[in-house]
C-alpha positions, 0 to 999 in steps of 0.5 A: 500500500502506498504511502505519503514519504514524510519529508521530515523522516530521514531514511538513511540508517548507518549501523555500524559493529565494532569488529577488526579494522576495515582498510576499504569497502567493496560491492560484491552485488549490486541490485541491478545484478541479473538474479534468480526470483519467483513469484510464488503461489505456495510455500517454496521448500525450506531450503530455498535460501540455500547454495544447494538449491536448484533454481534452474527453473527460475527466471533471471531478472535484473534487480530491483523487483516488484511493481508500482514505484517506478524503481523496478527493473523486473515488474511482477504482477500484483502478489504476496511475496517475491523470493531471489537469489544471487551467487557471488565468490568469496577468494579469501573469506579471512579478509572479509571482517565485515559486511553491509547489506543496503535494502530499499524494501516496501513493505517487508523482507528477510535475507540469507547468506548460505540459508542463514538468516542475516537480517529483517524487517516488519515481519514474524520472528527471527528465524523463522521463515515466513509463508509465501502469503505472510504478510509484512506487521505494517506499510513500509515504504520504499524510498530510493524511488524518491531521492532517499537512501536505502536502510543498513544492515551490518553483519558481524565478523565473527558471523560473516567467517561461519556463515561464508564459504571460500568459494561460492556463496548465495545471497537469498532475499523474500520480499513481502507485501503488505497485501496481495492486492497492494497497489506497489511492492519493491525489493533493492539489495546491496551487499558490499564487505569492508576488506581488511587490507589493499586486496581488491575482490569486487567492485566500487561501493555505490556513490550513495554509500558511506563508509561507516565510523571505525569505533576503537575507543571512546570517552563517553561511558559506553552502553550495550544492550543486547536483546537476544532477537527480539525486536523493541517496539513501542507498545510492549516492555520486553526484557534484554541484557544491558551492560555499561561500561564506565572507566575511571580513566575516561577512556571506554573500549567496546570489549572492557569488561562492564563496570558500571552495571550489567543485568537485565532491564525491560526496554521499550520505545519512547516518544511521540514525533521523535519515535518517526526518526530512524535514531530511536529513543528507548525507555529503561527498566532496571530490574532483578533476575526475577523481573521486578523493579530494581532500583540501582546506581547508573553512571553515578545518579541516584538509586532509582529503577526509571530511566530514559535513553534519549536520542538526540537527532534532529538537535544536531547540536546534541544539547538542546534537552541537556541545556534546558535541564541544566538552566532549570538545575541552575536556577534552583530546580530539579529537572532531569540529570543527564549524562552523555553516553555511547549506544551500542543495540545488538552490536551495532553503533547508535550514536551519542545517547543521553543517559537521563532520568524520567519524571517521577515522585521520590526523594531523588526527584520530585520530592513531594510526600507519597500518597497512597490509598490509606490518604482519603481524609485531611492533610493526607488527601492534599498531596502529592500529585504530579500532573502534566498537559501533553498530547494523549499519547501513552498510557498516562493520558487519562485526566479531565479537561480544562473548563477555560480555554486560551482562544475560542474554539481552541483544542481543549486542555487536558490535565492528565494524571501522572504520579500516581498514574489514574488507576492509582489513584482513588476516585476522592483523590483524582477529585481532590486534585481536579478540584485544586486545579479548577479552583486555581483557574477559576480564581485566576480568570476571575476578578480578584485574581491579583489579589495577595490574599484571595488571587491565584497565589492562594493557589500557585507557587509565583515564584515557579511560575516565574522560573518556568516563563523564563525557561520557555522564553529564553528558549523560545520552547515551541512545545513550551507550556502545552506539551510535556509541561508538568506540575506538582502539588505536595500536601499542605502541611509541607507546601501546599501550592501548585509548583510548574516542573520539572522542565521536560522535552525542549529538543525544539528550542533554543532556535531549532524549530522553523515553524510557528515562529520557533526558531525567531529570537524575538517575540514571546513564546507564550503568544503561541495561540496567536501565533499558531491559533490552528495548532491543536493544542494550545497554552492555558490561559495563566501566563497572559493573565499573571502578566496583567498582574503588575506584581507579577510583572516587577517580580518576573522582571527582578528574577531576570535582572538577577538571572543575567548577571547570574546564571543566564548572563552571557558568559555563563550561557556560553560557558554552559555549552562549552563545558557540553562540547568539551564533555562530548569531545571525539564522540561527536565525529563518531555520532554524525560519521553514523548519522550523516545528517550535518547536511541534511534538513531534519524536520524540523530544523530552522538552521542546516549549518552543514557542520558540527561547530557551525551548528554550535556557533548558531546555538550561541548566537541564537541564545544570546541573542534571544536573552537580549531581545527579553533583556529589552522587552520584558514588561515590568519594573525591579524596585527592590534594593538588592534585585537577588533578593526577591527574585531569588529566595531560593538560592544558595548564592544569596547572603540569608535563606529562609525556610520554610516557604510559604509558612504557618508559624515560624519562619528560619532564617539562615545566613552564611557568615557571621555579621551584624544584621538588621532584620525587618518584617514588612507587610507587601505594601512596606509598612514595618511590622517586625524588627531585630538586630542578629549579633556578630555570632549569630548564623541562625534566626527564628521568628514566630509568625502566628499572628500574622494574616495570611498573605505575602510579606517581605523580609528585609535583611541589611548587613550593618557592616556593608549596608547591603540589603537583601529583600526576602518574599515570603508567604504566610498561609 
């Protein structure tokens, strides 16, 4: 069955398996070759793929076969499968140390070499020969016919010396249909072998084919997961080995003994547009021998069972997700921790993969109270809770529906349950939360949204919604705030406000979005609904509405002011990719010498550089020059003394924090060093309500606040030596 080539899908898949040195590559069979086929009405004898097979009964045809695609040297007719053998000589099968087959296929295939099988695709089970009439798992469409390139399949060297013969040797290949009433079917196939030393045995390699990475050592750590002939998909957790291999001395050998894990995990396929490229990102299951959960170190993270191996692909620069993560981390919240890994599956080379941990409740990452089943009644039932707005893809897309929307007529907003997931969760606690978030957005679009007392800060942590507009708008994060877009809540005893977080899938920003003013360093990326008012899913209401709230605004421009003389200035964002570079080093090469992409428009890429550092230098200028067009744009006055104060009450780079935040009866102060401080407590307003003087030993400072109404207040702190102030926000509920 025909269908559409996605223009934003590249085909090309170079693979490579570590093996001995390759001095050269060489074709031994070409597709346009004269082969042995037949277009079979029954199932053929077992041994067809075999040397010793009499095909003398079978026509010969120049390759490719098959109809409909206008790439077919040998037209059939319309049918389930088309079955052809090829021989070719082997004079010295020792210096053969690898092997490539290139196939173009639509919809399916299996091939042997001497009635082995060496490779397939989208149909039944390893090893076992499919029927005549069995249909390929799902369309595939051919690509060569379209100016693509056909798919790579390496054999191994310690395979290719059991399988081969010094002397003549067939390559088998069944190609199957979707359906014997499909209306095109193609069957292409290259074999070419790396020969280890000048000798020349064959022909020239085609002028499409690349000679894949020569993989000696690395300085990444390097994982392999070996999945014994099972094929990962992305509905179904099967269970393979994974060994990781971590040198202390920072240099990683394919054959070094594993060091850093070696067991079994259950693995999937992860994501939803990014599982359409051909370098696939894969979710990871620690478990024990028994297949339960296991939680465990890796690369040196936090014990935990849940991970993720994310592929970076259409970030040619490899460090949009781990820079965002990084700006979040920074800033005084927990976003993923990330480590940059070598990928081998099944022996063959992947690429740089990022080794980073999934959102979930625990003390290592979203640290929230658990909440169980026993958690119906009080403080109990009011945390933890971690939500999330996205597209309903996966098994989490259970929720309710926002009852405002952005701009009329817009895809609704789904708040979907993610930790505990919907079914684990009771009906009284699913509507606790629900109830929280409708609350929250009913106060925000009503009339006292601004209030300190009764507005949506009754509701929402300011501060993190402040952190998380800066996030998406120095990255311009077309994704930003409608998918992948989390929040959590705790329970009230501890902190009982909506908090934005973690940060989450920004492989789209920082400039590499060529749609819906993405890749633009001016403009605001929460004006996303009028920007894209036909996309599907649009942003909540909330950020146009605080930003109509004037403390909102000063509070929002005081952060900033602070960030960019910190961890958003110039220099410390350039650095932030440097110190990326220099971590990835020689890998890089390795990576684009088996993605060979650096040239190529990957959807959905608002810049193709043609380079590695010119994509480097484009991902600079495009942040810098972003922060500056926010420097001179964002709405809001910074009024208070000391701009780290306010917009940075979190932060260990600050003179004084204070714990906890929001309050109910007392509230810590904690400074570090020794001086003399003058200490005030003063309403939002500025009226003084409190006053003290902390002597020159004194490190630690606690105030009853019980009689205070609840509401927002500033704490003032000034060093009496330096006359430095600092203004703290604190809440009191």
């Amino acid at each position: 069955m025909r269908k559409a080539l996605l223009s934003f899908i590249v085909v090309i898949i170079m693979q490579y398996e570590y093996a001995q040195t390759v001095n050269h590559w060489e074709t031994a069979i070409y597709s346009y070759d004269i082969w042995k086929y037949k277009v079979p009405t029954s199932n053929l004898p077992s041994n067809w793929n075999t040397l010793g097979f009499n095909d003398s009964s079978w026509p010969s045809g120049k390759g490719g076969f098959g109809y409909g695609d206008g790439d077919d040297s040998t037209v059939t007719s319309y049918c389930w499968s088309v079955y052809t053998r090829k021989t070719f000589t082997v004079t010295n099968k020792a210096k053969l140390v690898a092997a490539i087959l290139n196939i173009d296929y639509d919809d399916a295939f299996v091939a042997y070499i001497n009635g082995v099988e060496v490779a397939r695709s989208n149909i039944g089970t390893i090893g076992v020969q499919p029927n005549y009439n069995t249909a390929a798992a799902s369309s595939h469409e051919a690509v060569m016919y379209s100016g693509g390139y056909p798919d790579t399949y390496t054999i191994s060297f310690s395979n290719l010396q059991s399988i081969l013969n010094n002397g003549t040797n067939v390559l088998s290949v069944s190609y199957h249909n979707l359906s014997n009433t499909s209306s095109d079917l193609s069957g292409i196939t290259y074999l070419t072998f790396g020969i280890s030393d000048n000798s020349n045995f064959y022909s020239p390699t085609p002028s499409w084919f690349t000679p894949p990475a020569q993989l000696d050592s690395f300085n990444l750590p390097i994982v392999k997961i070996n999945t014994h002939g099972q094929t990962i998909s992305a509905n179904t957790n099967i269970v393979v080995d994974m060994s990781v291999i971590n040198n202390l001395s920072g240099v990683n050998h394919y054959t070094d003994t594993p060091n850093d894990y070696n067991g079994k995990i259950g693995i999937n396929i992860h994501g939803s547009s990014s599982a359409m490229f051909p370098k696939l990102s894969y979710k990871v299951e620690t478990q024990n021998i028994l297949g339960n959960k296991n939680d465990t170190i890796v690369l040196g993270f936090p014990k935990d069972n849940d991970w993720l191996l994310y592929a970076p692909y259409s970030e040619k620069s490899l460090l949009q997700n781990v820079l965002a993560y990084r700006i979040a981390n920074e800033t005084g919240h927990y976003a993923s921790r990330t480590k940059f890994v070598e990928l081998f599956l099944d022996g063959v080379y992947k690429g740089v993969y990022i080794w980073e941990e999934k959102i979930k409740r625990n003390t290592n990452r979203v640290k929230i109270a658990k909440i169980t089943t026993a958690d119906t009644i009080g403080d109990q039932l009011t945390g933890g809770y971690i939500l999330k707005i996205d597209k309903m893809t996966g098994t989490s897309y259970v929720g309710w529906y926002s009852a405002y929307t952005s701009i009329p007529n817009s895809h609704q907003i789904m708040f979907q349950y993610h930790d505990p997931a919907y079914t684990d969760l009771l009906p009284i606690q699913r509507n606790y939360i629900h109830q929280y978030v409708d609350s929250f957005e009913t106060v925000l679009s009503g009339v006292n949204f601004a209030d300190p007392l009764i507005g949506y800060r009754h509701y929402a942590n300011e501060n993190s919604f402040i952190d998380y507009l800066i996030l998406n708008e120095i990255s311009k994060n077309v994704d930003g705030y409608r998918l992948s877009t989390y929040m959590y809540k705790d329970k009230n005893s501890k902190n009982r406000l909506l908090n934005m977080g973690p940060a989450w899938d920004y492989n789209l920003a920082f400039g590499n979005a060529n749609y819906c003013d993405g890749g633009n360093t001016v403009n605001w990326a929460y004006n996303f609904n009028t920007t894209c008012p036909s996309d599907g899913f649009s942003i909540p209401f909330w950020w146009n509405r605080m930003l109509q709230d004037t403390m909102f605004k000063n509070n929002l421009k005081c952060r900033w002011t602070y960030l960019r003389q910190h961890q958003l200035s110039d220099t410390y964002l350039i650095n932030m990719i440097d110190s990326c570079v220099n971590v990835l080093g020689y890998s890089i090469q390795q990576n684009f010498s088996v993605w060979t992409i650096l040239n190529t428009y990957v959807w959905p890429n608002n810049y193709v550089g043609g380079s590695y550092a010119n994509e480097i230098n484009y991902l600079k200028n495009w942040i810098i020059t972003r922060a500056h067009w926010i420097d001179n744009n964002l709405p809001g006055n910074c009024i208070t003394t000391d701009v780290g104060a306010l917009s940075n009450p979190f932060s260990a780079t600050v003179v004084a924090k204070i714990f906890p935040n929001p309050a109910t009866s007392f509230i810590s102060f904690e400074f570090e060093k020794e001086s003399n401080y003058m200490i005030a407590i003063k309403t939002i307003e500025g009226k003084n309500i409190y006053q003290t003087i902390l002597n020159n030993n004194e490190i630690q400072l606690l105030i009853d606040i019980k009689a205070l109404s609840e509401g927002i207040y500033l704490a003032e702190i000034q060093d009496v030596k330096t006359k430095n102030i600092q203004i703290i926000k604190f809440v009191k509920i």
